[in-house]
C-alpha positions as CSV (number, residue, x, y, z in Angstrom):
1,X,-99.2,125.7,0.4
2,X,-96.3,125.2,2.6
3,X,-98.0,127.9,4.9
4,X,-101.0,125.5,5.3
5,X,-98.9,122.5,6.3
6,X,-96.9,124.7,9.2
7,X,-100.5,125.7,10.4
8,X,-101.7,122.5,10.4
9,X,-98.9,120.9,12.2
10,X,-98.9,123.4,14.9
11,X,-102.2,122.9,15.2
12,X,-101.9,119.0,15.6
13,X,-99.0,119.9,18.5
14,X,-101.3,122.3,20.5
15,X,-103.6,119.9,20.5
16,X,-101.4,116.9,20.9
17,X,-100.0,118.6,24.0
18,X,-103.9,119.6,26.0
19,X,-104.5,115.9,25.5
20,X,-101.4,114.9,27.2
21,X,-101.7,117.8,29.9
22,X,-105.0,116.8,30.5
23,X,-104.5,112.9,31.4
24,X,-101.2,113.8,33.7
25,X,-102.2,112.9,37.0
26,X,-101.3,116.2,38.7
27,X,-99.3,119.1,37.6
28,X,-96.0,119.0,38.6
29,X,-96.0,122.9,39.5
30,X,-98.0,122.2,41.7
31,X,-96.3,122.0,45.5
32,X,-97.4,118.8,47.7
33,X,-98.8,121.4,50.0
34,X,-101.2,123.4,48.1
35,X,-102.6,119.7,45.9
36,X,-103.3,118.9,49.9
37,X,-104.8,121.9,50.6
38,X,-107.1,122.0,47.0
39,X,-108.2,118.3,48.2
40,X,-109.2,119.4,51.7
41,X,-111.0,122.9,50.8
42,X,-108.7,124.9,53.2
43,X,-106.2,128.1,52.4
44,X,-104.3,127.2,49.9
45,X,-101.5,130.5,51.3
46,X,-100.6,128.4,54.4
47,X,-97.7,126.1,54.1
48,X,-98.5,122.9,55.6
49,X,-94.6,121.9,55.7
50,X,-94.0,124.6,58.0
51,X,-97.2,124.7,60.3
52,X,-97.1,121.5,61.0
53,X,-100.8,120.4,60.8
54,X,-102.3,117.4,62.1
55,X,-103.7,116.2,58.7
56,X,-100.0,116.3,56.7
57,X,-96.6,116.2,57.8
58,X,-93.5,116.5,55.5
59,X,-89.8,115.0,55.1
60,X,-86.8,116.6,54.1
61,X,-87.5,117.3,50.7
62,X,-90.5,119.1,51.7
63,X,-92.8,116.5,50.6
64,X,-96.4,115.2,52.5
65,X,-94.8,112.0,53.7
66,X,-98.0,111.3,56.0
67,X,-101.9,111.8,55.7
68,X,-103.7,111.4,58.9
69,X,-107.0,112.1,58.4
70,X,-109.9,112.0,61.1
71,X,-113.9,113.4,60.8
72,X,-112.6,116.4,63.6
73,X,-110.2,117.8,60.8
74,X,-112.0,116.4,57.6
75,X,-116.1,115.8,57.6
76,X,-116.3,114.3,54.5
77,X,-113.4,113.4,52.5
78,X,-113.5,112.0,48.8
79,X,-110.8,109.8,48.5
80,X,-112.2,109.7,44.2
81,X,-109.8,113.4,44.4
82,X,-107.4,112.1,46.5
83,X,-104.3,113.7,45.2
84,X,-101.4,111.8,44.0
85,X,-98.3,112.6,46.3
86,X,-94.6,111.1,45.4
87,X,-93.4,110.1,48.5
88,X,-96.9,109.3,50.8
89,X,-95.6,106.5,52.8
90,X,-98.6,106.6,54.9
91,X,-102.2,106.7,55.4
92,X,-104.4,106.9,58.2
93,X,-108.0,107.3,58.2
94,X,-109.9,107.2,61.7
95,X,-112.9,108.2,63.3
96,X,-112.9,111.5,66.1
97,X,-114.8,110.1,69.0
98,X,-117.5,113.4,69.3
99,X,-117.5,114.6,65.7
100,X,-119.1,112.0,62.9
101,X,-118.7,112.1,59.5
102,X,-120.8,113.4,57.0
103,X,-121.0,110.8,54.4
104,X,-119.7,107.2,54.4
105,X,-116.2,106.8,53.3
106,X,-115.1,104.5,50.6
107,X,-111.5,103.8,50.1
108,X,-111.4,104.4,46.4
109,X,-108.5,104.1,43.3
110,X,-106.3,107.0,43.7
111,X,-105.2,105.2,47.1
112,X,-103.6,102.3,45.6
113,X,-101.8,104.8,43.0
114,X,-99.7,106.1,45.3
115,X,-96.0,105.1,44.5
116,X,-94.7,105.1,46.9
117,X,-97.6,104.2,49.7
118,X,-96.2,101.5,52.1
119,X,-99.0,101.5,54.9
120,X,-102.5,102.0,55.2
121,X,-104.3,102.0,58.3
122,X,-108.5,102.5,58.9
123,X,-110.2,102.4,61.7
124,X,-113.5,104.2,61.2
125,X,-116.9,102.4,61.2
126,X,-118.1,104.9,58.5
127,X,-115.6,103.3,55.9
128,X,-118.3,101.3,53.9
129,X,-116.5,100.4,51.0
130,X,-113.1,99.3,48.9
131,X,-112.1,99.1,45.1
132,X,-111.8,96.4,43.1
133,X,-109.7,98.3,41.0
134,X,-106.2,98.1,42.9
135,X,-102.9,98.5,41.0
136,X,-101.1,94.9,41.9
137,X,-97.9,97.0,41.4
138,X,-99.1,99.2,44.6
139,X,-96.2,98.9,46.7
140,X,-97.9,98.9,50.1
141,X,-96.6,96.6,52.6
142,X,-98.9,97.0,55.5
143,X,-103.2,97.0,55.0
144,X,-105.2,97.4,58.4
145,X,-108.6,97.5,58.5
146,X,-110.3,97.7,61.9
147,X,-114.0,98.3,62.5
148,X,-114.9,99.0,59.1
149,X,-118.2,97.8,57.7
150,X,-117.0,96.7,54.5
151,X,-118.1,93.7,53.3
152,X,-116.0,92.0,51.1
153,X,-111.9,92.0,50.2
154,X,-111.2,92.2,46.7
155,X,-109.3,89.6,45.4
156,X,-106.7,91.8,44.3
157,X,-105.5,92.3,47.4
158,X,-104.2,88.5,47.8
159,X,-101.7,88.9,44.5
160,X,-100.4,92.4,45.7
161,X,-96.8,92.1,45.3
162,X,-94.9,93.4,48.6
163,X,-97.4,92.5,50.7
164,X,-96.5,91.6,54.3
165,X,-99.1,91.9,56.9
166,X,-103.0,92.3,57.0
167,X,-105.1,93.2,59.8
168,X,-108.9,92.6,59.6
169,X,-110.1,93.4,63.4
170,X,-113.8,93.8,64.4
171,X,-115.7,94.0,60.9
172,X,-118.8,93.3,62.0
173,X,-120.1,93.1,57.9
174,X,-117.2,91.1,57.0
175,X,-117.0,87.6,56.1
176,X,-114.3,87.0,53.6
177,X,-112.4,83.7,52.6
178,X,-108.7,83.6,53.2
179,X,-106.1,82.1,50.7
180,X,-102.4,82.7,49.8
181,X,-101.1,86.0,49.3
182,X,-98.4,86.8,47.0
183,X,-95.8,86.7,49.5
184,X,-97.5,83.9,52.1
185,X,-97.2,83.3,54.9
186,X,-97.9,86.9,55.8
187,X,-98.5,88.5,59.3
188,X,-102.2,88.4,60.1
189,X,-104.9,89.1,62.1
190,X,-108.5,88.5,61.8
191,X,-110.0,88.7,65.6
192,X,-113.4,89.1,65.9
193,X,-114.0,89.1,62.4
194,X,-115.8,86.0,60.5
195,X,-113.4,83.9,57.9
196,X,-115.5,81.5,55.8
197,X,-112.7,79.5,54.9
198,X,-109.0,79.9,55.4
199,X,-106.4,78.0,53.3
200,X,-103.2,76.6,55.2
201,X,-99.9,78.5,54.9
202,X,-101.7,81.7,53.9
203,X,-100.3,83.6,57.6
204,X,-97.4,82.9,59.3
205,X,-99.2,83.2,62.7
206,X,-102.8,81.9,62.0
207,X,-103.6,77.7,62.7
208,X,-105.8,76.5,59.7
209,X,-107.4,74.4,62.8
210,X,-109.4,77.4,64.1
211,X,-111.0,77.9,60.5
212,X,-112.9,75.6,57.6
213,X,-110.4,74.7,55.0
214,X,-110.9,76.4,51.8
215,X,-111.9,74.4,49.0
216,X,-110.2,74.5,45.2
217,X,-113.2,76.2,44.1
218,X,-112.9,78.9,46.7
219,X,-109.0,79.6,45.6
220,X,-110.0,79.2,42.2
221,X,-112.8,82.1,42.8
222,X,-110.3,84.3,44.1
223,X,-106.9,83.9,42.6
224,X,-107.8,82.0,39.6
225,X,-107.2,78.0,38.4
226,X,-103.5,78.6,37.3
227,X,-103.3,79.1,41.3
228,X,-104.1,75.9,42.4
229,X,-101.8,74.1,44.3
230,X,-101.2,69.7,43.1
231,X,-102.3,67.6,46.3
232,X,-100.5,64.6,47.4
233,X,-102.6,61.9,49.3
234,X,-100.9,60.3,52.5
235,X,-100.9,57.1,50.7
236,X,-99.9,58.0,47.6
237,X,-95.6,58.7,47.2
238,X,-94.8,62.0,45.8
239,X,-92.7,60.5,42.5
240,X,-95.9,58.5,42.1
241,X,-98.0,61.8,41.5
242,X,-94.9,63.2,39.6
243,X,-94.9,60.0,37.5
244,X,-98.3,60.6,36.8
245,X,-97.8,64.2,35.9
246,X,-95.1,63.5,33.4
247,X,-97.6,60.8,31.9
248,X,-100.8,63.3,31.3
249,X,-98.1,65.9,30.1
250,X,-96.7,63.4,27.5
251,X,-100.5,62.3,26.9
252,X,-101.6,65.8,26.2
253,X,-98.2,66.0,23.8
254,X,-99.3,63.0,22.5
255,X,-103.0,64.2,21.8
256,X,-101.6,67.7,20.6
257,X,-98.8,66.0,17.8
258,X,-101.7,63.9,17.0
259,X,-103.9,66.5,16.2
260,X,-101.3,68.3,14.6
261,X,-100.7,65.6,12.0
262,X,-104.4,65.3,11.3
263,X,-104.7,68.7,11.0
264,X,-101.5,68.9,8.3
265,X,-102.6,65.8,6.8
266,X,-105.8,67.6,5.5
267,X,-103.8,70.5,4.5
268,X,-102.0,68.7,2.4
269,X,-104.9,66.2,1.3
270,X,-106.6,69.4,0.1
271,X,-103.2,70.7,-1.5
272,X,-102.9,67.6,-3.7
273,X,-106.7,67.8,-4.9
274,X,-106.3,71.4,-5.4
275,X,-103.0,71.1,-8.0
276,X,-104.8,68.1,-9.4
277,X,-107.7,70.0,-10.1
278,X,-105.6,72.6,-12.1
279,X,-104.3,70.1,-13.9
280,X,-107.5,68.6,-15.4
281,X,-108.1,71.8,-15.8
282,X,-105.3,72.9,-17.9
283,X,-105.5,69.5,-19.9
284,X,-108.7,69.9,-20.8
285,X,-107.7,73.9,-22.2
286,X,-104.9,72.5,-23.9
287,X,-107.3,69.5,-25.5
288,X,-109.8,72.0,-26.9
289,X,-107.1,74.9,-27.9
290,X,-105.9,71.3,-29.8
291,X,-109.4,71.0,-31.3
292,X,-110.0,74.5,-32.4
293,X,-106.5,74.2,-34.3
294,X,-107.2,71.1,-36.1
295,X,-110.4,72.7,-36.8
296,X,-109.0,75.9,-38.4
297,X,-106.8,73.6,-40.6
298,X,-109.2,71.8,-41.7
299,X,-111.5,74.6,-42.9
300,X,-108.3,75.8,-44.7
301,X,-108.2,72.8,-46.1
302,X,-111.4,72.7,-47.8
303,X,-111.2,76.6,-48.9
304,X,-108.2,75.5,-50.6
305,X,-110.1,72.6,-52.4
């Protein structure tokens, strides 16, 4: 018996262990070099660290530091495979003037995964598309996206954490509405690219006069209602509109203990009619136990006559 049980919990380890193999994000035997190489299709013997190549270059620890990627060294990358590299600090993805690419390009999850990814710059009219699904934890510092033909900017882009500059130059699909980011004002720059509506304070170097304001709606559609901002009319003083927030909060108190006591009231109500109830209940036992007794003695009685 005790043979079975070792079997079966080295059975429940081996496979404990290919499940947790097989959701690591790369394998760490792997160098930086040759998980660049697999990506691209090329040798896999040739060190980029030491050659040098245009596409990767390296730091001191021998780690791809830089991606620069462009349709003369890469036709058709699929940034769905893009490999996971520690200390990628940047990204560039452009278009070679002579040599297209083959298949449109979209800037997929495994880019916002990097940890350690600080800049990312495209300029390629074949990028078509960006994920939704971008890690707000990401810790890039730097988004530019020139002459793309993407069409909209996820929201998650505004609540990315170490944000600091946006550029959104020439995107002739584009037409996107700008509120605050994370860390606004931020350094921006949207020429020749259409801004439905741009909320004040969002860049440090951007005049809400050259764009419609954005409506609460339209910050609420990207960031969310908790993100709205309390408005204070010109004739209306500030402690006034604090005033009047302190007197909805202690109305909404007010409403909440109310319901509250109704609420325990009933609980209680029902309590009382509840232990009332079991006590009818037990009377009336205790009445008819009473009645079968006096019965019993009374049939005694008469046998005894």
């Amino acid at each position: 018996m005790e043979y079975y049980l070792l079997n079966l919990y080295l059975l429940i380890l081996s496979v404990v262990y290919k499940i947790s193999s097989s959701t690591s994000p790369y394998d760490m035997s792997i160098t930086d070099c040759n998980r660049a190489w697999n990506w691209t299709g090329y040798d896999v013997t040739d060190n980029c660290c030491i050659i040098g190549d245009d596409l990767f270059t390296c730091n001191v620890n021998n780690k791809i530091d830089k991606v620069y990627i462009d349709s003369n060294y890469l036709s058709n990358p699929n940034f769905t495979a893009f490999p996971i590299f520690d200390e990628l600090i940047l990204l560039e993805i452009e278009d070679y003037p002579s040599v297209p690419y083959d298949e449109p390009i979209i800037l997929d999850t495994n880019i916002f995964k990097q940890p350690s990814l600080k800049t990312l710059k495209v300029d390629s009219e074949y990028v078509e598309d960006i994920t939704t699904d971008i890690d707000l934890n990401c810790p890039l510092e730097e988004i530019t996206l020139n002459n793309t033909k993407i069409k909209n900017l996820p929201n998650s882009i505004f609540k990315l954490n170490k944000l600091k500059k946006i550029e959104l130059g020439n995107n002739s699909s584009m037409n996107v509405k700008i509120v605050k980011f994370k860390n606004s004002p931020i350094e921006c720059n949207f020429e020749k690219t259409k801004i439905d509506c741009y909320q004040e304070g969002a860049c440090s170097n951007i005049s809400s006069s050259n764009y419609k304001n954005c409506t609460d709606d339209d910050i609420i559609e990207i960031l969310g209602k908790n993100e709205i901002e309390i408005k204070v009319p010109d004739d209306q003083p500030k402690e006034k509109i604090q005033s009047d927030n302190k007197n909805n909060s202690n109305s909404e108190n007010t409403n909440k203990n109310k319901n509250f006591g109704i609420i325990f009231g009933a609980v209680i109500g029902i309590g009382i009619v509840i232990i009332l109830a079991l006590i009818f209940v037990s009377k009336k036992m205790n009445k008819k136990d009473e009645q079968d007794d006096n019965s019993d003695i009374e049939i005694y009685d008469r046998r005894l006559d």
